[in-house]
N, C-alpha and C positions, 0 to 999 in steps of 0.2 A: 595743238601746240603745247608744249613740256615744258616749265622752265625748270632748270635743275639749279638747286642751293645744297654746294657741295659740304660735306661734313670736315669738322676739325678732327684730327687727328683717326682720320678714317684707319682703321686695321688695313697694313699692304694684305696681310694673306688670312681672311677669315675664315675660318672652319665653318661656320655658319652666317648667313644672312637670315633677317628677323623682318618680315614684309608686312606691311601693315596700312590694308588699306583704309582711308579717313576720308567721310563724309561729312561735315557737321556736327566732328567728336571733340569739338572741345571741351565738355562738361567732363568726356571720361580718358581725355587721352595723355592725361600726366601721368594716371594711374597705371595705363599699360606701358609707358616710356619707364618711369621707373623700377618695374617689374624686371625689367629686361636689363639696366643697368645694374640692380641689385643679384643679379644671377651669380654664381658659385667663382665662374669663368663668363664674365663679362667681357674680358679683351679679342676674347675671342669670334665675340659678336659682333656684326658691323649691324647696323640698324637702317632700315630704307622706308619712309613714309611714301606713301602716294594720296598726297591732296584730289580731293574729285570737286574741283572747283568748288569749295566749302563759301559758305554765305557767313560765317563765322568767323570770331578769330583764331583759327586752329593756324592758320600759316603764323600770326604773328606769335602763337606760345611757341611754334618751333623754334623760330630764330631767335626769339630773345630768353627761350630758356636750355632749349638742348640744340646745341649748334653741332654736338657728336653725331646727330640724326643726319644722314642723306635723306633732302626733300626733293621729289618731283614732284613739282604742280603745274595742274591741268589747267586747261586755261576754258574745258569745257566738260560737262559734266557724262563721263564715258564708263559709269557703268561699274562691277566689281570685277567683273569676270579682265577687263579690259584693264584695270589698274593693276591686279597681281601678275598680268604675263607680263606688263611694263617693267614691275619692281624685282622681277625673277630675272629680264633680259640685262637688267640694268647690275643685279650681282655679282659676285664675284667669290659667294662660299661656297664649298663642296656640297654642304644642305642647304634649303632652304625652309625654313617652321614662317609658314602664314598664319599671322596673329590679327586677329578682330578687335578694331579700337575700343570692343568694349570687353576687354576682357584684359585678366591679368594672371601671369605667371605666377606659379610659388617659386621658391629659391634657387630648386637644386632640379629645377624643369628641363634646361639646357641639358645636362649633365646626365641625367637622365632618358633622354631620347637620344643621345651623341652614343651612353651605351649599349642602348637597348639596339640601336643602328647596326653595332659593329658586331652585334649578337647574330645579326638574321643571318639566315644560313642565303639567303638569297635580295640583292637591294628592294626595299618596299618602300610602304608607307608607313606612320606609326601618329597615332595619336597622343594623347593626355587623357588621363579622367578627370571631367567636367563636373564643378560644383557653382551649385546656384550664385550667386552674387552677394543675396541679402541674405538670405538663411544658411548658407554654409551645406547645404546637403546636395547629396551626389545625387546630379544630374544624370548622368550614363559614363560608363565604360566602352567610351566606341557606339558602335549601330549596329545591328543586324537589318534586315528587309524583309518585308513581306513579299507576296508572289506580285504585287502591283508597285514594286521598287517605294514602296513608302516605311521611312523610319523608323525601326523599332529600336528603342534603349535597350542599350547592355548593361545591367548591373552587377551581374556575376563575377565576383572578381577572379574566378575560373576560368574565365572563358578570355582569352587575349586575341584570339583569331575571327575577327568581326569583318562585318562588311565592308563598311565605311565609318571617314571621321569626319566632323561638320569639318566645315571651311574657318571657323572660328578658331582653330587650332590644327593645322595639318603638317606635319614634318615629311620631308623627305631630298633625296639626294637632288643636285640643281638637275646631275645627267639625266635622271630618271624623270623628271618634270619636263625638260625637252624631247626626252625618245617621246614621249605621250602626248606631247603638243599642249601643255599647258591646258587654261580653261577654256572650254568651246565659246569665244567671243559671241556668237549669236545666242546662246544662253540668256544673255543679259546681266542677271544675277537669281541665284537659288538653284538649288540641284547641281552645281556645277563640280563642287564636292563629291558627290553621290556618282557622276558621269566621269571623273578621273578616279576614281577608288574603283571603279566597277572596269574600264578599261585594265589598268594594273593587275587586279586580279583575273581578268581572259587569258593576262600571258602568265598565269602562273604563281603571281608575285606577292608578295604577303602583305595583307593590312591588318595590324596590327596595334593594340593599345598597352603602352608601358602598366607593370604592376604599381610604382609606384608613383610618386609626386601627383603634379597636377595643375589645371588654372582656374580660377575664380569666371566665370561668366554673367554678363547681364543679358538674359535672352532677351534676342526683339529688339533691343534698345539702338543700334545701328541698322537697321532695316523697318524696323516696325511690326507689331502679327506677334506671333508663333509664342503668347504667356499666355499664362492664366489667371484670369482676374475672376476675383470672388467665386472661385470654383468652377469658372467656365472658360472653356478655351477663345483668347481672343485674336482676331488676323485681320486683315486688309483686303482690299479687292484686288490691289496689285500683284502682291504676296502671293494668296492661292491661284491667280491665272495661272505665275511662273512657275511656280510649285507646281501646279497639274499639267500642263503644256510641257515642261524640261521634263520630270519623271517618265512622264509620256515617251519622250524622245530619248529616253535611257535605257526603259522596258526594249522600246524596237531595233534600237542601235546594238546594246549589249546582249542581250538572252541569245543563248546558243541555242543553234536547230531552229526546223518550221513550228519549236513548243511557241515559239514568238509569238508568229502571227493568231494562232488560238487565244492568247492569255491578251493577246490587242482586243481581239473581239471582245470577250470576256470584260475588259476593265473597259472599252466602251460603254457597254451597258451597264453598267455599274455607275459609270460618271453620269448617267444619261438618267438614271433613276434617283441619284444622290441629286442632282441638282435639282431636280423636278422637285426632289420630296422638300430642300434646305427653301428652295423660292417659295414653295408653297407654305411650309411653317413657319418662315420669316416673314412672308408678304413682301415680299423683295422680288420684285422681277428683274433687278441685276444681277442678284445672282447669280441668274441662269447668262443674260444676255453679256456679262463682264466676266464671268471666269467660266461654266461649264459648257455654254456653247462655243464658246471660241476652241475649247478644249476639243470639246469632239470635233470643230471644224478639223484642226490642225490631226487631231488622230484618222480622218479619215483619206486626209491627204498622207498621211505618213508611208504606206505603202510603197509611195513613189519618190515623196519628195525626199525620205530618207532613206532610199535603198541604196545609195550610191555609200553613204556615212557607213551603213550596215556592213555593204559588202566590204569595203577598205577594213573596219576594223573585226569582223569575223575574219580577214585573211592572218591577222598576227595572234589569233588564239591557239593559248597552246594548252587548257583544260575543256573538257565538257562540259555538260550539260549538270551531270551529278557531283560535279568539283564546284560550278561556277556558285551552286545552291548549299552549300554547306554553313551556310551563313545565315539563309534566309530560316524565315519561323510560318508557319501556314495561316498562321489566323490572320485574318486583315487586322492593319492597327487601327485603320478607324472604327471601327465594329468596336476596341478596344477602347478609345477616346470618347465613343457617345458613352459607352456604359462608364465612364469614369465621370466625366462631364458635362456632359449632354452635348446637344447642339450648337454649336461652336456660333459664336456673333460673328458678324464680320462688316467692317465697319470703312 
């Protein structure tokens, strides 16, 4: 069950909605609220929260400090992937920019993706360039991918034609979010990003990150994982299931031709050897038994359980094999994370 707390003076006809799923964000979510008010063309924005039944008082900062905010609140706790199709059905602008409660806009961000939009020669997707929270320094320019759908930063500020944008910052047209079906609810949350930027681009369609502006990010800080503390990369058990389970289901869903099923096999064995090696140098037999064997469980059902997903969206590709890859980079990124890092904790 929904209860909706409608907004004051809601815009009748917004050029954009501003979707913003909230778990728990009350520590950071005035900061993304007023980001979004302070924009160039704020009238233009109508603003939609979706509460995920917060244990918090983020319901009571909404109503008693931004009443311009459309609230949906959940009355049970459903997930991210399940709170932005609510807040997208629930819109009513031509785009919609998914913004992460922990994150915050610069000024002239709207305005900036509204142009970058009416540039494409074809409707897409379009990011922001991402800068750290505390230190100010650029996080990435967009994504590229490795051969096992795992995230590489773009920092070239060359390069605008990337793979994917995190879910922390995604723009794009509301129609273009419904031809696609939104985020695969069964996702849960994580990858979900990565599995609509990679659908978009089958048929063709550009993902893209603006030259200019940009938003501030606190990675991790809404989910939890994915920073680095004191030089090592830090995650969750929860985190890397979804991570490796969803990417998984992205590899088989999306990669055009039978290169698929080969590079399935291939990152099997790779997952089957990474976990053996992370349990064994951790001394952690969850490891294996909470994220990489569930993983290969689910990869070795994938053949069937998601050949029906595969086939429906291999029928609306409209590039190959050698288009879908123009993004991706050949080195694995984690080969790239141990040699920066080492062996990531995960806690």
């Amino acid at each position: 069950m929904v209860r909706q707390f409608p907004a004051v003076n809601r815009p009748l006809q917004p050029v954009c909605s501003v979707c913003i799923a909230n778990f728990n964000g009350e520590p950071f979510l005035s900061e993304c609220l007023d980001s979004i008010l302070a924009q160039e063309d704020s009238a233009s924005c109508e603003i939609i929260v979706h509460d995920d039944a917060s244990g918090d008082a983020s319901l009571a900062l909404l109503r008693d400090r931004y009443p311009q905010v459309e609230v949906l609140a959940s009355n049970e706790n459903v997930g991210f992937c399940v709170s932005n199709n609510r807040m997208v059905a629930h819109a009513r602008g031509e785009y919609v920019l998914l913004l992460n409660n922990d994150a915050a806009l610069f000024p002239d961000a709207v305005a900036t993706l509204l142009a970058a939009a009416r540039a494409q020669s074809a409707a897409g997707i379009l990011t922001l360039p991402q800068y750290d929270w505390a230190s100010g320094e650029l996080v990435d320019r967009g994504c590229l991918l490795d051969p096992f759908h795992n995230p590489v930063p773009n920092r070239d500020p060359r390069v605008r034609d990337v793979a994917y944008g995190i879910g922390a910052c995604l723009f794009l047209p509301r129609a273009l979010w419904n031809e696609l079906g939104g985020f695969p609810e069964w996702f849960e949350s994580i990858a979900e990003d990565l599995y609509l930027c990679c659908l978009a681009r089958l048929r063709g369609l550009p993902m893209q990150v603006t030259d200019g502006s940009g938003y501030r990010h606190r990675q991790g800080a809404s989910f939890g994982g994915n920073r680095v503390v004191a030089g090592r990369l830090a995650t969750t058990f929860r985190r890397r299931r979804l991570s490796e389970r969803n990417k998984t289901a992205t590899l088989v869903v999306c990669m055009p031709t039978a290169f698929a099923w080969l590079l399935l096999a291939v990152h099997a064995f790779l997952l089957a050897c990474e976990g053996i090696a992370l349990a064994v140098v951790r001394f952690d037999v969850r490891i294996w038994t909470d994220i990489y064997g569930p993983t290969l469980a689910y990869a070795c059902k994938a053949p069937s359980a998601l050949r029906t997903r595969r086939r429906d969206v291999q029928a609306t590709r409209r590039v190959g094999l050698r288009d879908y890859l123009r993004a991706f980079t050949w080195m694995p990124q984690k080969l790239r994370m141990l040699r920066r890092h080492g062996v990531p904790s995960v806690r």
